[in-house]
N, C-alpha and C positions, 0 to 999 in steps of 0.2 A: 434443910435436908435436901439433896437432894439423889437422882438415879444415874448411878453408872452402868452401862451397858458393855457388857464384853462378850464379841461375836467372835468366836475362835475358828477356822477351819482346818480341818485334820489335814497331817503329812499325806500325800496319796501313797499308798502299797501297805505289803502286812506286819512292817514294823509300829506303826499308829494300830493298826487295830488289833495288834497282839497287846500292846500295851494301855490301852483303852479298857482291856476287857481283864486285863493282869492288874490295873488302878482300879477299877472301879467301884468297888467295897469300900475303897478307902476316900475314894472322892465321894458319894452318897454318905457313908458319916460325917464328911466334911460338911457337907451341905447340911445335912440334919443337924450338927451341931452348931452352927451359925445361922440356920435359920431365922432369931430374928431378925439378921443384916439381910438377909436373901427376900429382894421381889417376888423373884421367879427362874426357874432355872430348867434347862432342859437342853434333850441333843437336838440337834438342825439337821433336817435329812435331804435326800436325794428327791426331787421329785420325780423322777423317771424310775428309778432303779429302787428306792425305798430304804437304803442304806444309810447310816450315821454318818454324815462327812463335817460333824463339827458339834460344836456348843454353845448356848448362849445361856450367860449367867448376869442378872442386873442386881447388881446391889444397891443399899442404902444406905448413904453414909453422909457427913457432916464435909466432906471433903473428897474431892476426887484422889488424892493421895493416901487418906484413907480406905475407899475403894480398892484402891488396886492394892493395898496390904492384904487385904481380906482374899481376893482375887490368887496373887505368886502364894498363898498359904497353902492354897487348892492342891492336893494330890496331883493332879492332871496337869498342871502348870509345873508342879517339881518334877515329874515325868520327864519333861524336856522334848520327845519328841513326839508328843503327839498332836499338838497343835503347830501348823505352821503358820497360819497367819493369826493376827489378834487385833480386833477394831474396836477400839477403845470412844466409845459417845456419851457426851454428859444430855440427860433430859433431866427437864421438869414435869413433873406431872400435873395438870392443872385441871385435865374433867376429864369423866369416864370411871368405869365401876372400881377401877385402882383407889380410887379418890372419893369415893362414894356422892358421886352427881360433878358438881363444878368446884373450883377454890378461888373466884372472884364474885 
């Protein structure tokens, strides 16, 4: 098993956050209903301004290909323009409270 991380950041202007805020029932039951593929998931903000300027979503899956199935299903991702960039990283989790102490 391992962790896909997908760091999205928003298009800048008010087409991403009309549509951010026009998806986002539908991307929060998306997440809820795949939760147990979902790590963890949440917006990325501004540290200055306090504002939503992205998202990060890390799954868990048997394959990075997998991963990003579960990921383009996302409301947010069929949107199309609300994310313009997408950073795709594979980890492993090996210690820390994810993992409950160490895995060596």
């Amino acid at each position: 098993m391992i962790e896909v991380h997908f760091y999205c950041t928003d298009y800048p202007g008010d087409e991403a956050k009309a549509l951010r805020k026009q998806y986002l029932q539908a991307h929060l039951d998306y997440i809820e209903e795949n939760m147990d593929k979902v790590s963890v998931a949440g917006p990325l903000f501004d540290e200055v301004n306090k504002t939503i300027i992205g998202s990060c979503v890390i799954y868990h899956a048997d394959t990075v290909e997998l991963a990003r199935e579960y990921f383009e299903a996302d409301p947010y991702f069929k949107a199309g323009r609300i994310w313009e960039g997408i950073e795709r990283r594979v980890f492993r989790t090996v210690a820390g409270k994810w993992v409950g102490g160490r895995r060596w």
